[in-house]
N, C-alpha and C positions, 0 to 999 in steps of 0.2 A: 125137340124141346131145347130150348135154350140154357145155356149154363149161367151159374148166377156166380158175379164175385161182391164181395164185400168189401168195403174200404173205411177204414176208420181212422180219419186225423180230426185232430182239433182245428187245421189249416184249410178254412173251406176251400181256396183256390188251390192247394194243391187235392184236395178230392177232387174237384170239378176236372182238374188236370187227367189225373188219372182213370178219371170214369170217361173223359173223351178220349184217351186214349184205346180205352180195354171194350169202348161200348159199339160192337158190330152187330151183323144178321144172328149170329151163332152166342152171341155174348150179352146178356145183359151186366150195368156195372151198379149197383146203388153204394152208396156213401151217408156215412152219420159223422157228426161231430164230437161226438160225446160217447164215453164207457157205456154209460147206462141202456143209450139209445142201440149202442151197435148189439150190445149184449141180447138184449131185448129182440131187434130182426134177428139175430144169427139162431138165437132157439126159436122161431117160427117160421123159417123157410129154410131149403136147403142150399149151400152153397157149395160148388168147388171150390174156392179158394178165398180167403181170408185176406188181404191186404193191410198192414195196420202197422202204424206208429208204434215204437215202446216207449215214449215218454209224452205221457199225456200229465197234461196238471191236475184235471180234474179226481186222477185216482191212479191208482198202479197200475203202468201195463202191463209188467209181467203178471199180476193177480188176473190183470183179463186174461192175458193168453193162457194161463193156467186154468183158468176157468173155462175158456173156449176148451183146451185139452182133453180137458173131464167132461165135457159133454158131448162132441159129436168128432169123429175121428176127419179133420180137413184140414190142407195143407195152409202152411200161414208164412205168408214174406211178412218179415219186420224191416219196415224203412225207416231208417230216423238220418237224420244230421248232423243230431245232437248227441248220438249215444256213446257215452264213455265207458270205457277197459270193464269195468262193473256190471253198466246196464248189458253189454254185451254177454258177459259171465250168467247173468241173470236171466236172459232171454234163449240164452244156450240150457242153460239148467234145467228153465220150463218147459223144453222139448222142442227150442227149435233146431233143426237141421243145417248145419253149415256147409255151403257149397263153395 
C-alpha cells in the first residue's frame, strides 16, 4: 500500500512543486489550496504526513494545525517563507516539533 502525504498551500505552484517532488511508486502526494478543503481530505483518508504552510489568509494555520492535532496523531512539516518570531512561537505551541 502506498503512503499518502498531504500538502496544503494557498500557492498552487508551490503544491504542484512539491507533490512532483514526493509523488513515486511508494508515495502518493495530493494537495488543496484552502483550510477548509485540506481539513475536509485529512478526516477522510489516512495520511503519514501532513505538509502545510502556517500562514494561510484564508483562516489560521495554527487553528489548522491545532485542529489536525486533535484529531488524528500524524507528523506535520510547517513551511512558510513568510513566518515571523510569533507565527514560529505559535506553531511550536501547537505541537510542532523542532528539528
Amino acid at each position: 500500500m502506498k503512503k499518502k502525504v498531504l500538502i496544503i498551500d494557498e500557492d498552487l505552484a508551490v503544491c504542484k512543486e512539491i507533490k512532483y517532488a514526493l509523488q513515486s511508486d511508494t508515495t502518493d502526494a495530493y494537495y488543496v489550496t484552502s483550510v477548509q478543503e485540506g481539513f475536509e481530505l485529512f478526516t477522510k483518508q489516512h495520511f503519514c504526513l501532513v505538509i502545510m504552510d502556517i500562514i494561510l489568509s484564508e483562516a489560521d494555520g495554527v487553528g489548522l494545525l491545532q485542529a489536525i492535532r486533535q484529531t488524528k496523531p500524524v507528523p506535520v512539516l510547517v513551511l512558510s517563507s513568510k513566518a515571523e518570531k510569533t507565527n514560529k512561537v505559535s506553531a511550536l505551541r501547537a505541537g510542532v516539533k523542532q528539528k
